[in-house]
C-alpha positions as CSV (number, residue, x, y, z in Angstrom):
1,X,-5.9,-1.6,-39.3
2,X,-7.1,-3.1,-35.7
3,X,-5.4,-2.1,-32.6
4,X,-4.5,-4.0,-30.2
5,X,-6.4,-1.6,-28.0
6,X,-9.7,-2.1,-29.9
7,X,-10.8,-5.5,-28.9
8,X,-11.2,-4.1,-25.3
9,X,-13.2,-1.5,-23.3
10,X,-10.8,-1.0,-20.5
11,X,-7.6,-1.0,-19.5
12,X,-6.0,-2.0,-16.1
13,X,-2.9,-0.4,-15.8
14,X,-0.1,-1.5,-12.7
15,X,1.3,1.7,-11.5
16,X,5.1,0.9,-10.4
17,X,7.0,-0.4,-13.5
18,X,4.4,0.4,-15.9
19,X,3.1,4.0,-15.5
20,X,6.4,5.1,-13.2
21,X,9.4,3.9,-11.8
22,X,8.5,5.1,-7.8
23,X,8.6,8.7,-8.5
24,X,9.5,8.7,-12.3
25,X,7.5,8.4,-15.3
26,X,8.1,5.9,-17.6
27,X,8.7,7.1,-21.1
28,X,5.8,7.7,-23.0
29,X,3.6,6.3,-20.6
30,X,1.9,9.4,-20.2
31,X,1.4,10.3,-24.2
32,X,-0.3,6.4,-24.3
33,X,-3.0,7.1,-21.2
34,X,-3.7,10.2,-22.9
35,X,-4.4,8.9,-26.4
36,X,-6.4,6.3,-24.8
37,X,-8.3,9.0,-22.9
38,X,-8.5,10.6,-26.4
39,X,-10.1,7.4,-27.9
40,X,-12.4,7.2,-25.1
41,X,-10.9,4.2,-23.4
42,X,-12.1,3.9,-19.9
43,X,-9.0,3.2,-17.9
44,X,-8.2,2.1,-14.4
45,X,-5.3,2.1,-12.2
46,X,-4.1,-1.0,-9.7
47,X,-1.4,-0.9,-7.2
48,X,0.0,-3.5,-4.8
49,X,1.7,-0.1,-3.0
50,X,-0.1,0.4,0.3
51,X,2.1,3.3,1.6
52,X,-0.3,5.8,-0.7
53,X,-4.6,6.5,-0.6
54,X,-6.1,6.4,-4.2
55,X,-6.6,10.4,-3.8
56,X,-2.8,10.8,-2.8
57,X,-2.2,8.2,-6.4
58,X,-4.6,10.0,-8.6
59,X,-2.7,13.4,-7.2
60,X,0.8,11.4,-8.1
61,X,-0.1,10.3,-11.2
62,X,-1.7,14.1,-12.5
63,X,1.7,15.9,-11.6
64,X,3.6,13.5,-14.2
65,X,1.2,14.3,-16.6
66,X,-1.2,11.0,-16.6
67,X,-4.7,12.2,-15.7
68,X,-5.7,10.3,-13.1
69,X,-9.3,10.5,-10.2
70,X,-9.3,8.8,-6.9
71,X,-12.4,6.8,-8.2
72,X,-10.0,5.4,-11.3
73,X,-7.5,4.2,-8.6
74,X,-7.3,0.4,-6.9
75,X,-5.1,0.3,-3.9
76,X,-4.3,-3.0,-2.0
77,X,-4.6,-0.6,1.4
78,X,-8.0,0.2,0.8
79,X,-9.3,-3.3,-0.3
80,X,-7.6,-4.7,3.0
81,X,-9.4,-2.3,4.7
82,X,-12.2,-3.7,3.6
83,X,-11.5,-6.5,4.5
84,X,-11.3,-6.2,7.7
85,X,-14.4,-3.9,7.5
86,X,-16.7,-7.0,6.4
87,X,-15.0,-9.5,9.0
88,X,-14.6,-7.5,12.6
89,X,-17.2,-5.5,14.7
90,X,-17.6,-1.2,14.1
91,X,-14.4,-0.2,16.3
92,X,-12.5,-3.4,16.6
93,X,-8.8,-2.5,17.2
94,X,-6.4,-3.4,14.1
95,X,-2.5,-2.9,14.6
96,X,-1.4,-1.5,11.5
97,X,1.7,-2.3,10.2
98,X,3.2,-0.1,7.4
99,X,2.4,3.6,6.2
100,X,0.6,6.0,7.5
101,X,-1.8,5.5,4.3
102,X,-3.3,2.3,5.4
103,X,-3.5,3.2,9.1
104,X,-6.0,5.8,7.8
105,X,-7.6,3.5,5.6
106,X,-8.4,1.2,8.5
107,X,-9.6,4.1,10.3
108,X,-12.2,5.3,7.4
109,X,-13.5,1.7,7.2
110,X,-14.7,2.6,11.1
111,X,-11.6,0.4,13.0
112,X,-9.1,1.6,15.3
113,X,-5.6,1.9,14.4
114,X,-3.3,0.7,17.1
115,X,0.4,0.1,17.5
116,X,1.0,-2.3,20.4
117,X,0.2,-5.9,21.5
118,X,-0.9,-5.1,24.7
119,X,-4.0,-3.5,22.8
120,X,-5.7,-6.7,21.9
121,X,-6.0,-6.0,18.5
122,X,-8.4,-8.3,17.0
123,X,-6.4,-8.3,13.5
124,X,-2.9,-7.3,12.4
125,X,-2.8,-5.3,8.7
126,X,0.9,-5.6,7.2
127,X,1.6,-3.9,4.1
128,X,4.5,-1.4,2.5
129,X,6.1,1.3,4.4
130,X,9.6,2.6,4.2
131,X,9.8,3.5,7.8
132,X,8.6,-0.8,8.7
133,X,11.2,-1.1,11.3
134,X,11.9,-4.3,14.1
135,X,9.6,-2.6,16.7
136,X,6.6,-2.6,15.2
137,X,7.0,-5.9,13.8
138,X,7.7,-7.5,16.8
139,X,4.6,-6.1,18.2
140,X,2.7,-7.5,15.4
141,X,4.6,-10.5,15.9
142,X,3.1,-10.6,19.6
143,X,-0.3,-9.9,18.2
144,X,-0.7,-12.6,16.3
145,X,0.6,-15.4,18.7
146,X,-1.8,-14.0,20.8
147,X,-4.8,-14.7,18.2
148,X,-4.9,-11.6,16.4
149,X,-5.9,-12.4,12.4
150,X,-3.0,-11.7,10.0
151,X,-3.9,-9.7,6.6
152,X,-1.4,-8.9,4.6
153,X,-2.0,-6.4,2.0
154,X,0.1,-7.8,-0.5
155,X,3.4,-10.0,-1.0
156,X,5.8,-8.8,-3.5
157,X,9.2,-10.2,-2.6
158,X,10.4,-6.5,-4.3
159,X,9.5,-3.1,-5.8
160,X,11.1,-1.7,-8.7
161,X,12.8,1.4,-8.7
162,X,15.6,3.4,-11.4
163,X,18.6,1.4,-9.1
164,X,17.0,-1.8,-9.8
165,X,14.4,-4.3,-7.5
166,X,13.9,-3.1,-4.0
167,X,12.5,-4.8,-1.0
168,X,9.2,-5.0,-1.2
169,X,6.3,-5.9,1.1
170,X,6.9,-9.8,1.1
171,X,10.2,-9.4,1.9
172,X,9.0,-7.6,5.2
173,X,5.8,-10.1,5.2
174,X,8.5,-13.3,5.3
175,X,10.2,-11.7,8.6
176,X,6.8,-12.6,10.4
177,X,6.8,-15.8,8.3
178,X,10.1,-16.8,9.8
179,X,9.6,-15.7,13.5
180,X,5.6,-17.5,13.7
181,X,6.6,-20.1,11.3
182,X,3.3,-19.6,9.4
183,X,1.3,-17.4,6.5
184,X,-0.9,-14.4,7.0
185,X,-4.5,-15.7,7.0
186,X,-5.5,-13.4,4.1
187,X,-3.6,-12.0,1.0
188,X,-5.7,-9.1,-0.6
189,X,-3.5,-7.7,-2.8
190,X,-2.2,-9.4,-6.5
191,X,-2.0,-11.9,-7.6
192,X,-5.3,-12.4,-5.6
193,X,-8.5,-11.4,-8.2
194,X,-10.2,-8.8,-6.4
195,X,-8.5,-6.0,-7.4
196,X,-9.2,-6.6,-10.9
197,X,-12.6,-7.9,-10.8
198,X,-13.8,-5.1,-9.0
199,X,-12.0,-2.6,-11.9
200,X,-14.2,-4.1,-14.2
201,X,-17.1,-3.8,-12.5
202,X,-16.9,-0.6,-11.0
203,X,-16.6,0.9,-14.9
204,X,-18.9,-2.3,-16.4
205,X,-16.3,-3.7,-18.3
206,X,-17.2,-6.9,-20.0
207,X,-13.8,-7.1,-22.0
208,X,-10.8,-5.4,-19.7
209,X,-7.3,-6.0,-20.6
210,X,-4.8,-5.6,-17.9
211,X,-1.3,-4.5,-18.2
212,X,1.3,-5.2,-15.9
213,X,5.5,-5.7,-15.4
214,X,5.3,-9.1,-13.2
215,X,4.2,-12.3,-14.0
216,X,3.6,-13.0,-10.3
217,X,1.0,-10.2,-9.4
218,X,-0.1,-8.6,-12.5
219,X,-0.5,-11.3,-14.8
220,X,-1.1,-14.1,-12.5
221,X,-3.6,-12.0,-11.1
222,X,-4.9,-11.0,-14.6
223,X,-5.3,-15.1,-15.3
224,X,-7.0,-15.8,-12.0
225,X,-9.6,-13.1,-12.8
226,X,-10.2,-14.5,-16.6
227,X,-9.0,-11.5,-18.2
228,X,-6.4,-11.2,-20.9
229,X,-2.9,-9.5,-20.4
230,X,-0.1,-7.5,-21.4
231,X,3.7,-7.8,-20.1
232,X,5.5,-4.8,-20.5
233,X,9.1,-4.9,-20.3
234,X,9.5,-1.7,-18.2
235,X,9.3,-3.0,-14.7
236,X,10.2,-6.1,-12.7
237,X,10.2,-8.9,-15.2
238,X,12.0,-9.4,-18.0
239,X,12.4,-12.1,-21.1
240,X,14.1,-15.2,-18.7
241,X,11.2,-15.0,-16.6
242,X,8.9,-14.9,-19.6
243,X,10.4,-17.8,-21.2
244,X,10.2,-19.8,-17.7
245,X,6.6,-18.4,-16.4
246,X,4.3,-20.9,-15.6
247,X,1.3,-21.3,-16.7
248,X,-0.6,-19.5,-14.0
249,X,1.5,-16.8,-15.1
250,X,1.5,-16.5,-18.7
251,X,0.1,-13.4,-20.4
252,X,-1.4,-13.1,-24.1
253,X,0.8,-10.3,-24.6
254,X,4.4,-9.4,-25.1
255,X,5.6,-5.8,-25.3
256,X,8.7,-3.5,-25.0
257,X,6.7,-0.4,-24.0
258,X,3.2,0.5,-23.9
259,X,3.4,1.5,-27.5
260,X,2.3,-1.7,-28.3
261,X,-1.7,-1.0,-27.5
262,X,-1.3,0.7,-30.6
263,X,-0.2,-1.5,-32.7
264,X,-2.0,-4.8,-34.2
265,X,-2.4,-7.3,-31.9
266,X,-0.8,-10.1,-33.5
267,X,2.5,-8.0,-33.4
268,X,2.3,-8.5,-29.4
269,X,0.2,-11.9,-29.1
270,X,2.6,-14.9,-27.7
271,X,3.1,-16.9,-30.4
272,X,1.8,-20.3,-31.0
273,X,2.5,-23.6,-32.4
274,X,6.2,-23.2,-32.2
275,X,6.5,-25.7,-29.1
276,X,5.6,-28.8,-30.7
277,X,8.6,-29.4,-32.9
278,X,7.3,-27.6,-36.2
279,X,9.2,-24.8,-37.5
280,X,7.9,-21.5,-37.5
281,X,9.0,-17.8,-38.6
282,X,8.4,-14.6,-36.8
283,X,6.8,-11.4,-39.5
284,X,4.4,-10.4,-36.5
285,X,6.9,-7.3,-35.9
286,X,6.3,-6.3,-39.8
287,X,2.5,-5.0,-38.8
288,X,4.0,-2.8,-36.1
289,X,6.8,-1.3,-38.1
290,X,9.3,-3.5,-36.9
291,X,10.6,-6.1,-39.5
292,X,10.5,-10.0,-38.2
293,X,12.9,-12.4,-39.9
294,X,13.6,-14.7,-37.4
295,X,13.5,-18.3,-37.4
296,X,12.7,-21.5,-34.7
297,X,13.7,-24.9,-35.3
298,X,13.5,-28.0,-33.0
299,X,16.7,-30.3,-32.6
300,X,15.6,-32.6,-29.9
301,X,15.2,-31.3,-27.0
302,X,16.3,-28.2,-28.3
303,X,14.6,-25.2,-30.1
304,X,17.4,-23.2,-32.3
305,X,16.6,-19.8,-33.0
306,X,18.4,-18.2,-36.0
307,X,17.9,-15.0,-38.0
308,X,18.0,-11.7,-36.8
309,X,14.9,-8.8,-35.9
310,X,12.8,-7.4,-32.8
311,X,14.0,-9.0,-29.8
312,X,10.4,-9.0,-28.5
313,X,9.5,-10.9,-31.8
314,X,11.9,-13.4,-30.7
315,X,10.8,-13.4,-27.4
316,X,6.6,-14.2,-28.9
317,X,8.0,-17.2,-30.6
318,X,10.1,-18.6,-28.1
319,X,7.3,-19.1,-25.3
320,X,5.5,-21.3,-26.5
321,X,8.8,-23.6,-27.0
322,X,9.9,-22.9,-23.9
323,X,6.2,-23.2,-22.0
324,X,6.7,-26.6,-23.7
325,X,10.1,-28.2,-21.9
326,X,12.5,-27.2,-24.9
327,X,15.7,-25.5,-23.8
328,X,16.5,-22.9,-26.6
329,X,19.7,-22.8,-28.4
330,X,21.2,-19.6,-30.6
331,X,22.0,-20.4,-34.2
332,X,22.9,-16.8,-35.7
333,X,25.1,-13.8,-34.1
334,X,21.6,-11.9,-33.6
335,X,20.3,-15.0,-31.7
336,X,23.6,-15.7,-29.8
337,X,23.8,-12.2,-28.9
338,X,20.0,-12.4,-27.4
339,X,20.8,-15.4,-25.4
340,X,23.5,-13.9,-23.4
341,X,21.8,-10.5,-22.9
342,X,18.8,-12.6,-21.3
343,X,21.1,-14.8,-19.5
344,X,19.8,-17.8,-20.9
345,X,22.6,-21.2,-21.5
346,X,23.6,-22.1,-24.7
């Protein structure tokens, strides 16, 4: 039987939310990278995180048991540094805001690392830090008033972690927004393509298939680079986004875990056909040892789901509906019981 695995030669894996939960592996994360290593599926890693260096990741990653090299790991610190590499002169003074991990990226790309306004820096470099307090955001606030370019290396509005979503770089990325009443200049990290395009070309990938827990960085980022997808349910997003995503953000695969690479890939494909009014049953689960058995029918402006099975098989067949305008409706205690755990009306 065909894996879903099998109709690509690499896999992008997000980090936070998909491989660990901030210090935390996920379960069975680690068993599926090292049955893909097993395989001989080349395999990359790509983080929005700029508070770590891909050597400091690849370290990370190797003590929870996921083998992981530097040259396997994508960080948004060291592609801003770039960057800023391509656009400013050998030395050219960048205020870094964030960890201490991007201030030494912006050093290796041959910039200087400052921390105040009165040193003229020619850009300002904003990404993740848990230490990101008031002072040195009101310097970079300075700095860029005073012409300084803005870069931000990503802007996730949160991070997850085992308490539930955290602040994340956007949130710290909208206090500028708010006191300059503008957006950075440039974006690096997802849903921005770079990070993605340059995973497939560093291992020369011509089918890569990334897998990521938010539809507005992993997969949007995914889409924007052509590349197909797979939304684990592990991290940030969860089946009301799914059902509301638009269509920049929509991934060709739906999964509880990363078991699912494992298993056929019509067991995980979104569904489709279901949004047009036509009945449809779900049986996809059946080829990846979960039984289907549920059932979608329109009724107006409704789609009614009855029966009973996988959640994520009702989730596959409900997209498509959904992507479409219908509002869905619960028909059977299965169903009903669904709807209120997603917090979806009716």
């Amino acid at each position: 039987m065909s894996r879903l695995v099998d109709g690509y030669d690499l896999v992008v894996f997000d980090l936070d939310g998909v491989i660990y939960l901030i210090d935390k592996p996920i379960p069975g994360a680690a068993a599926a990278v090292e049955r893909l290593r097993n395989d001989g599926t080349t395999v990359a890693y790509v983080t929005n995180n700029a508070s770590r260096r891909a050597a400091e990741v690849a370290a990370l990653l190797s003590g929870m048991g996921v083998p992981a090299t530097a040259g396997e790991v994508l960080t948004s610190a060291g592609a801003s540094a770039v960057v800023l590499a391509e656009r400013l002169p050998a030395g050219a003074p960048v205020l870094v805001v964030g960890a201490d991990a991007l201030r030494d990226e912006v050093g290796d790309a041959g910039l200087t690392p400052v921390e105040r306004a009165e040193d003229s820096p020619a850009a300002v470099v904003q990404g993740y830090g848990p230490d990101v307090g008031w002072r040195i955001l009101a310097e970079a606030a300075l700095a860029v008033r005073a012409g300084a370019t803005w870069v931000a290396t990503n802007t996730d509005r949160t991070l997850p972690s085992p308490r539930g979503p955290l602040p994340g770089n956007g949130s710290l990325v909208a206090v500028l927004r708010t006191a300059l009443n503008r957006d950075p200049d440039v974006v690096v990290g997802k849903p921005q393509p770079g990070l993605f395009t340059t995973a497939a070309s560093r291992s020369g990938a011509r089918r890569p298939l990334t897998v990521g827990d938010r539809l507005d960085t992993d997969i949007e980022g995914a889409v924007r680079a052509g590349q197909d997808s797979l939304l684990v349910l592990t991290g940030v997003s969860g089946p009301a986004d799914l059902l509301a995503a638009p269509e920049q953000q929509r991934p060709t695969y739906v999964a509880a875990d990363l078991s699912a690479l494992f298993g056929s890939p019509e067991a995980a494909r979104i569904a489709t056909g279901a949004g047009d009014g036509a009945a449809a049953s779900s049986t996809g689960g059946q080829d990846a040892g979960r039984p289907g058995g549920w059932r979608l029918e329109r009724d107006g402006s409704a789609v009614v789901l009855d029966g009973a099975g996988d959640p994520v098989d009702a989730l596959r067949l409900l997209c498509p509906a959904t992507w479409g305008g219908a509002e869905p409706r619960a028909a059977s205690d299965a169903a009903r019981k669904l709807v209120k755990e997603w917090g979806l009306p009716g």
